[in-house]
C-alpha atoms as one frame of an Amber mdcrd trajectory, in Angstrom:
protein
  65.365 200.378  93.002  65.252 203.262  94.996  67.602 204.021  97.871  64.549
 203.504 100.518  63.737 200.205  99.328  67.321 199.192  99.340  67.398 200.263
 103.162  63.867 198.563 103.695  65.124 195.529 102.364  68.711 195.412 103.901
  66.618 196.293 107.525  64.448 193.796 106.752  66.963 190.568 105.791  69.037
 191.731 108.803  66.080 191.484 111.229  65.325 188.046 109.882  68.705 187.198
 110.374  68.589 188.309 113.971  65.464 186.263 114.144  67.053 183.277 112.624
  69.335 183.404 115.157  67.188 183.673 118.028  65.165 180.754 116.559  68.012
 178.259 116.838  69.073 179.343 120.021  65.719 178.639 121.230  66.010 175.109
 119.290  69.595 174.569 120.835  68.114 175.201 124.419  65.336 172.824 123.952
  67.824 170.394 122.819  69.717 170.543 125.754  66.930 170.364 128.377  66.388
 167.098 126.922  69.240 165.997 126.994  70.141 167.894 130.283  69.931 164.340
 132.694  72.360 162.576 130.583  75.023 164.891 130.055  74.599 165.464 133.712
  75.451 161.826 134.152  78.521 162.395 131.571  79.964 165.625 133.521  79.494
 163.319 136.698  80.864 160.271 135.278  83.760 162.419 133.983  84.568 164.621
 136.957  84.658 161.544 139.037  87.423 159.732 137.037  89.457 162.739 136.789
  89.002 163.476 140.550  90.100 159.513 140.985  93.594 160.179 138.474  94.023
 163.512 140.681  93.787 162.014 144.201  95.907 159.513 142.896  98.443 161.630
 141.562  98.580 163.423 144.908  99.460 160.287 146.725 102.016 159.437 144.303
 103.584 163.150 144.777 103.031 162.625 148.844 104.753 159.640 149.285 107.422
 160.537 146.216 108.146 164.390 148.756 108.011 162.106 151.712 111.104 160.217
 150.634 112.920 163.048 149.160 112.484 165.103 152.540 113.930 161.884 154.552
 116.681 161.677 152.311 117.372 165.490 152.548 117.176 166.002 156.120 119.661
 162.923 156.240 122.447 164.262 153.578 122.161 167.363 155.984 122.733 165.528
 158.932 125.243 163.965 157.204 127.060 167.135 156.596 126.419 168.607 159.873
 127.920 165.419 161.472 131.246 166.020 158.719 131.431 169.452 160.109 131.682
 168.929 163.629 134.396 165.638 163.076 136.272 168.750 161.182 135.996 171.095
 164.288 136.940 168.474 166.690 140.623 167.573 164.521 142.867 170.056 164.529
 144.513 170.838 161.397 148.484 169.645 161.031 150.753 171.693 158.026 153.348
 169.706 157.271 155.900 171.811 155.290 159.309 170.643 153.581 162.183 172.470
 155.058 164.393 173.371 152.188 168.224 172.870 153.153 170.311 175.663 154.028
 172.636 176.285 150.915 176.407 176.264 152.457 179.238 177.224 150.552 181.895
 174.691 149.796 185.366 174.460 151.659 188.120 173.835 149.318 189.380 170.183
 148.782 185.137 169.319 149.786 183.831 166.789 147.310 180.331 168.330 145.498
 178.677 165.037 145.515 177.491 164.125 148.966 176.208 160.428 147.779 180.227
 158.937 147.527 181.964 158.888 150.695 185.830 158.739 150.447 185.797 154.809
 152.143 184.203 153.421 149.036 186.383 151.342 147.465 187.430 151.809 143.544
 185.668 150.205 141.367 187.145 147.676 138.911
């Protein structure tokens, strides 16, 4: 086989390919307008259940965003509330004094607990 023929024949398969192709488009198209009304009635069917689960959903988020809001703006007013009782009392510091360290006088017991009126022990 000569190159020419090769190329007539590889141009030739390839445009009945491309005509192939064409063919069942055209077959797929016809398909579909005949089937057009009741896939119409599908998409319909189908958009409307999904648009029922959506508004659905959106209530459900609503009323859920409602609540949380209330309970929001009423921790805050809570805290706001906390604030001002902490304003209003004035702060006491209580510190320990720590006692003065004097030095002993002679003849001064160390132990400050006994006193010298106890009586002895037996």
């Amino acid at each position: 086989m000569t190159i020419t023929d090769e190329i007539r024949k590889t141009v030739t398969t390839a445009s009945y390919a491309a005509a192939g192709t064409a063919d069942l488009a055209a077959e797929k198209l016809r398909e579909l307008r005949t089937h057009a009304p009741e896939l119409r009635e599908q998409a319909q069917s189908t958009f409307r259940v999904y648009a029922a689960k959506a508004k659905e959903t959106y209530d459900e988020l609503s009323e859920r965003g409602k609540g949380a809001v209330e309970t929001w703006r009423a921790e805050r007013a809570a805290a706001a509330r906390e604030e001002e009782r902490e304003a209003e009392t004035p702060e006491v510091i209580v510190e320990r004094a720590e006692p003065e360290a004097t030095p002993l006088a002679k003849g001064e017991p160390k132990d400050d607990t006994k006193s010298d009126t106890e009586p002895p022990r037996a």
